[in-house]
N, C-alpha and C positions, 0 to 999 in steps of 0.2 A: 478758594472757590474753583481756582483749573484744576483742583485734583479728580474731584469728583465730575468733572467735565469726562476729562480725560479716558477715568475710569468707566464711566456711561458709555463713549465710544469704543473703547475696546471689548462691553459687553457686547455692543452693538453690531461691530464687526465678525464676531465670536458666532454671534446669530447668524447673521446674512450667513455666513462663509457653512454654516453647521447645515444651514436651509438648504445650500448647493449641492449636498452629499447626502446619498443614500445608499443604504445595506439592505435587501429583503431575503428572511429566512423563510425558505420553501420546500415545498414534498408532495409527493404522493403515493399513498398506500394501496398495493393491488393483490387483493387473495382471489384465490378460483379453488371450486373445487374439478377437477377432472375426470374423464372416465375415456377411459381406451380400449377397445374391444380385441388390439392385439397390441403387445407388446413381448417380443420374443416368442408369441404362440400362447400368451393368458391374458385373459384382460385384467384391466388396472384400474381402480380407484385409489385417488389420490389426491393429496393438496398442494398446492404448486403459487409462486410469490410471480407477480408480474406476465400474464398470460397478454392481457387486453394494454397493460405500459408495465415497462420495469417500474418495480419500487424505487424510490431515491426521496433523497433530503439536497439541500444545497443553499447557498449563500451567492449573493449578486450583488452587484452598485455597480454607482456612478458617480464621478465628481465633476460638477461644471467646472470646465477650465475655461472658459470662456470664448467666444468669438466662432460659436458652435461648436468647439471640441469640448471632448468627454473621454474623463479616464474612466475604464469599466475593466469587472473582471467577473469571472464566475467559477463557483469550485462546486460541485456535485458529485455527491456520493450515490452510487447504486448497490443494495441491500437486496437478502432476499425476507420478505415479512412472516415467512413460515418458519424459518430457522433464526434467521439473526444474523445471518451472517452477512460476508460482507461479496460483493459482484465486482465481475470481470475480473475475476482472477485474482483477488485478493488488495487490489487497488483501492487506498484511504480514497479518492477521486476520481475512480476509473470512466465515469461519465465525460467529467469535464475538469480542466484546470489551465483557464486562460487569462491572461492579462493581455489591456490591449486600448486603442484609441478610436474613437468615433468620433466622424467630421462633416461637414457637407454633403462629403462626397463619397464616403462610404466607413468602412468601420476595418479595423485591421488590428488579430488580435493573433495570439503566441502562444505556444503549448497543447494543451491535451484538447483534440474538438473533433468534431464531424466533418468531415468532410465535405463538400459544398452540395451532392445529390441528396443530402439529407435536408437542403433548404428548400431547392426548386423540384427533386422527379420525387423524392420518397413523403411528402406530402400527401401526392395524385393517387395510392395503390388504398388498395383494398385494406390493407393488412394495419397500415398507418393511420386509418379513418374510424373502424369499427371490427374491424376480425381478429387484429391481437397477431400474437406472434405464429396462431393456429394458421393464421392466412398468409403467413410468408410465404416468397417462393421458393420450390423445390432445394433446399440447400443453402437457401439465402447466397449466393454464388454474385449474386450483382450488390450486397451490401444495400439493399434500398430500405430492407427492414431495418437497419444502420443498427445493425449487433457490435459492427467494428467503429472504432475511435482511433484516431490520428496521433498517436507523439510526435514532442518537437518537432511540430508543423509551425506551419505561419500559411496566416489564412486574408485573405481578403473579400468581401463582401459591397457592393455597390449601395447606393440608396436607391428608390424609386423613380424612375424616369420614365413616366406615362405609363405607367403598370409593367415595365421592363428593367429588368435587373439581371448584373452578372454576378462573378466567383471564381477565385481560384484558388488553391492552398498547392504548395510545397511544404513536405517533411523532410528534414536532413537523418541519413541515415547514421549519419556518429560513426563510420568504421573506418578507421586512418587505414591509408593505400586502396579504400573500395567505395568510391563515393557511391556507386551505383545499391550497394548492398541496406537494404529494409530503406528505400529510397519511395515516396511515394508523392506523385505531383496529381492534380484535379483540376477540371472548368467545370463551366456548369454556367447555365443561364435560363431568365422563366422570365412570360407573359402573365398576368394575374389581373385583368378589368373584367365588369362586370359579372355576364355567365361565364366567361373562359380564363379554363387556366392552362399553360403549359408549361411544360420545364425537360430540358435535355443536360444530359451531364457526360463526361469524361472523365476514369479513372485509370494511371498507369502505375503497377504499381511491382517493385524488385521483393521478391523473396515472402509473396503474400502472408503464409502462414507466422510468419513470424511481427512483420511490419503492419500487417493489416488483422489478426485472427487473433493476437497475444500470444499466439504459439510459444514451442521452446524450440532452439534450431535441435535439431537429433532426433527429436522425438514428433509422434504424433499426432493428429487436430487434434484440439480440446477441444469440450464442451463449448458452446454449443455448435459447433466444427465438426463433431464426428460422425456425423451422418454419414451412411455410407455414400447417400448423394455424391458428396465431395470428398469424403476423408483419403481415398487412394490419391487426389489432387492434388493434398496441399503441399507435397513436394515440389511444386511448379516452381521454376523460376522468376517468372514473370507473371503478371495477372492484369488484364487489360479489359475492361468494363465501358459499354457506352450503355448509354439508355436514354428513353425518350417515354413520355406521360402527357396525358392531356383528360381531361376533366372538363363536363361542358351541365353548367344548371341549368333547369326547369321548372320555375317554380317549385315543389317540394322535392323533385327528384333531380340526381345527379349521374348520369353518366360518364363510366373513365375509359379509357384504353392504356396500355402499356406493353412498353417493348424495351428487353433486353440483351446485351447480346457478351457475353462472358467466356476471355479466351484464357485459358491456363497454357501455356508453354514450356519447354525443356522439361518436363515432369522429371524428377529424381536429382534434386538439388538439395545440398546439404539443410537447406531451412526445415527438412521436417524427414519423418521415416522415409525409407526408398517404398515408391507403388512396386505395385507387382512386376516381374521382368521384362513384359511385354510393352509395357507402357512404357518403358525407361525410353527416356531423350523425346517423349513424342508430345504431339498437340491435343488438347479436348475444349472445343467451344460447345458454351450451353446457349441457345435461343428459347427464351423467356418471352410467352404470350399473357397478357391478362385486360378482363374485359370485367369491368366492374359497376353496381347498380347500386345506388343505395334512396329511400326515400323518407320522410320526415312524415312519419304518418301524424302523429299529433307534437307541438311544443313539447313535449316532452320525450316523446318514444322513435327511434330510428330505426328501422329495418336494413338488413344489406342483402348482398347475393353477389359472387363472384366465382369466375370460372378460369381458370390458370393450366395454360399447355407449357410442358416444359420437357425439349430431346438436346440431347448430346450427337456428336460427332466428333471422329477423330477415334480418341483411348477411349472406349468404352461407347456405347449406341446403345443409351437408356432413353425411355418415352414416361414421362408422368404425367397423369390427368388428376385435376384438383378441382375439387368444388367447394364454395364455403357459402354458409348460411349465418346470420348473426341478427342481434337484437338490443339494443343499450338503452334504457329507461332510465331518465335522471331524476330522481327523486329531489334533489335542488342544484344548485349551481356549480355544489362542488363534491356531490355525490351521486354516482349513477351503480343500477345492476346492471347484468350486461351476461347476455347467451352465445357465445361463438363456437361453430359448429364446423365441421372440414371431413370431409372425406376425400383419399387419395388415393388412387391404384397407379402400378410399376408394370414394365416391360423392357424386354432388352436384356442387356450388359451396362451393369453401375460400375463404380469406380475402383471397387476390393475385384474385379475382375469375375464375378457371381451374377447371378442369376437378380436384376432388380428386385429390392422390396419396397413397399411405401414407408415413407419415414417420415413422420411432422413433427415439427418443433412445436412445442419443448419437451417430447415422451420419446421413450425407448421406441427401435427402429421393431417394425411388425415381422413376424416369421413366414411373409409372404408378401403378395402383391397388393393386396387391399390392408388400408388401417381407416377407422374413424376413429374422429377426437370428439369430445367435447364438455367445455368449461364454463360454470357458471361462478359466476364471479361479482364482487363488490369493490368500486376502486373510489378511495377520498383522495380528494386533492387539498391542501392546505397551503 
C-alpha cells in the first residue's frame, strides 16, 4: 500500500513543480506596402517586412524559485516576412538572448538586450507608439527607435516604486589589453502614474559602429546605418547619448515632447571606414527635437501627428525637418491595418561631406532635399 502512496506523491510533486514553470511561444508578423517618391531621383514601389515593428518569433519563461525569485530567460528572433530571411545581420537571436533572475527588488538578466532607454525614453516617441520606423529620428543617432541591441551586456532593471523605476547595463568589450574597446555602459530612469509619463536615459558607448550598430571594424555602416545622416560618423570613437521624453494624457488624447542630444567624437577610428579628411579627429553632436500628438478617435482607430527637428554641429552643419502623419485600425486584439506617413526635407552639410539629402528609414536615400514615404501595412501579433 506505501508504494502507490509513494508513487501518487511524486506524481504530485511532478505537477506542483510543472505549474511553477512556464515557456511562451510568440511573434509578430509586419508587411507594408510602400511608396517613395524619391529614391536616388525615381520613385519606388515596394514591399518591405517590419515598417510599423520588426517581424520576430521568440521563446520566454519562468521558473518559480521561490521566496519571489524567478529564473527567466528570452530568445527572439527577428526576420524579414517578405523574403524569409533572417535580421540584424544574420543573427539566429539577433533581437534578444538573455538569461537572468527576477526578485523583489528588481530583475538582472545577461546577454544579448536593449539597452535600458528602450524601457523608460523610447516608449514616449512617436515612432515607438504608431509611425513605425518611417517616424524615427533623422538617422536614429540617439538608438530610441532601438535598431541597436547590446552583447555581453548585463543589465539591471528595478521593480515599481510608486510609479518610479531605474536601469543600468554594462557590456564587456572582450578585447584582451583594451578594456575600453566595443565597451558600452547605460542608466536610465522613468515616472509612469496616471496621466504622466517620463523617462531620461544615458548612453556611453567605445567604438559605436561596431559595439552598438553590428558594424564590421574596417569597413562601412550597415544597413540600416548607412544613411548619409550618419554613415561619414560611424568611425567615431566614442558615442555619448543622453535623452529625456515625457508624455502627458487627456482623456483620448496624448501629448509627448522629446529631446536628444547625440555626441560622435575622435571621428576616424579603426571601428569602421575613415570619414572624409576634414572630419578626421573631429567632434559632430546632433540635437534631436520632437513634439508628438496622438488621439483614440474610436476603440478601435488611433490617429497620430508628429513633428521632428533635427541639426548637427561640429563635422558637418546639416538641418532636418520631419513631419509624420499615421493611422492604426485594429480590427481585433491581435490585428490591426495601420497608414504611416513622413515627409522630410535636408539642409546644410551631412556627414559623406555633400550637400544634405533627406533620407528615411527604411528606403534608399532621396537625390535631393525633399523625400516622402508612405506605408500601408498589416501587422498580427501571435
Amino acid at each position: 500500500m506505501k508504494k502507490p502512496i509513494v508513487l501518487f506523491g511524486m506524481l504530485g510533486a511532478a505537477a506542483c513543480a510543472h505549474a511553477q514553470s512556464n515557456v511562451t511561444l510568440y511573434g509578430l508578423i509586419d508587411t507594408s506596402l510602400v511608396y517613395t517618391n524619391n529614391q536616388k531621383g525615381g520613385t519606388a514601389y515596394q514591399m518591405s517586412s517590419g515598417v510599423e515593428s520588426g517581424s520576430r518569433w521568440g521563446l520566454k519563461g519562468a521558473e518559480d524559485l521561490g521566496a519571489g525569485f524567478k529564473a527567466i530567460f528570452q530568445l527572439e528572433n527577428g526576420f524579414s516576412s517578405t523574403t524569409g530571411t533572417l535580421g540584424q545581420n544574420g543573427r539566429m537571436f539577433g533581437r534578444a538572448a538573455y538569461v537572468g533572475i527576477s526578485s523583489p527588488y528588481g530583475t538582472v538578466t545577461a546577454g544579448r538586450q536593449n539597452e535600458p532607454s528602450a524601457d523608460f525614453v523610447g516608449p514616449l516617441i512617436a515612432a515607438n507608439q504608431w509611425a513605425g520606423g518611417i517616424g524615427a529620428h533623422p538617422g536614429n543617432t540617439d538608438n530610441l527607435y532601438v535598431n541597436g541591441r547590446i552583447s555581453n551586456s548585463v543589465k539591471f532593471l528595478s521593480q515599481d516604486y510608486g510609479g518610479f523605476r531605474f536601469g543600468g547595463l554594462f557590456s564587456l568589450g572582450g578585447t584582451a589589453g583594451d578594456f575600453n574597446n566595443n565597451r558600452i555602459w547605460s542608466v536610465a530612469a522613468g515616472y509612469n502614474r496616471g496621466p504622466l509619463s517620463v523617462g531620461a536615459s544615458y548612453i556611453d558607448t567605445s567604438r559605436p559602429n561596431t559595439a552598438l550598430w553590428d558594424g564590421t571594424a574596417g569597413s562601412a555602416a550597415i544597413s540600416p546605418n548607412n544613411t548619409p545622416i550618419y554613415s561619414g560618423y560611424a568611425s567615431a570613437r566614442t558615442l555619448s547619448v543622453a535623452s529625456v521624453a515625457a508624455n502627458y494624457t487627456l482623456g483620448a488624447a496624448k501629448f509627448g515632447l522629446v529631446y536628444s542630444n547625440s555626441n560622435f567624437s575622435d571621428l576616424g577610428s579603426p571601428a569602421a571606414s575613415a570619414p572624409i579628411a576634414r572630419y578626421k579627429g573631429a567632434t559632430v553632436v546632433f540635437d534631436n527635437y520632437e513634439a508628438n500628438f496622438n488621439y483614440q478617435l474610436t476603440h478601435a482607430l488611433l490617429l497620430g501627428v508628429a513633428y521632428d527637428y533635427t541639426h548637427t554641429r561640429g563635422a558637418g552643419n546639416a538641418h532636418y525637418n520631419q513631419v509624420n502623419l499615421g493611422g492604426d485600425y485594429f480590427l481585433s486584439k491581435r490585428t490591426d491595418v495601420y497608414l504611416t506617413t513622413a515627409w522630410q526635407s535636408a539642409s546644410g552639410i551631412d556627414s559623406t561631406g555633400k550637400a544634405a539629402v533627406a533620407a528615411l528609414w527604411p528606403v534608399t536615400a532621396s537625390s535631393n532635399s525633399h523625400q516622402i514615404v508612405a506605408a500601408l501595412g498589416l501587422r498580427h501579433k501571435f
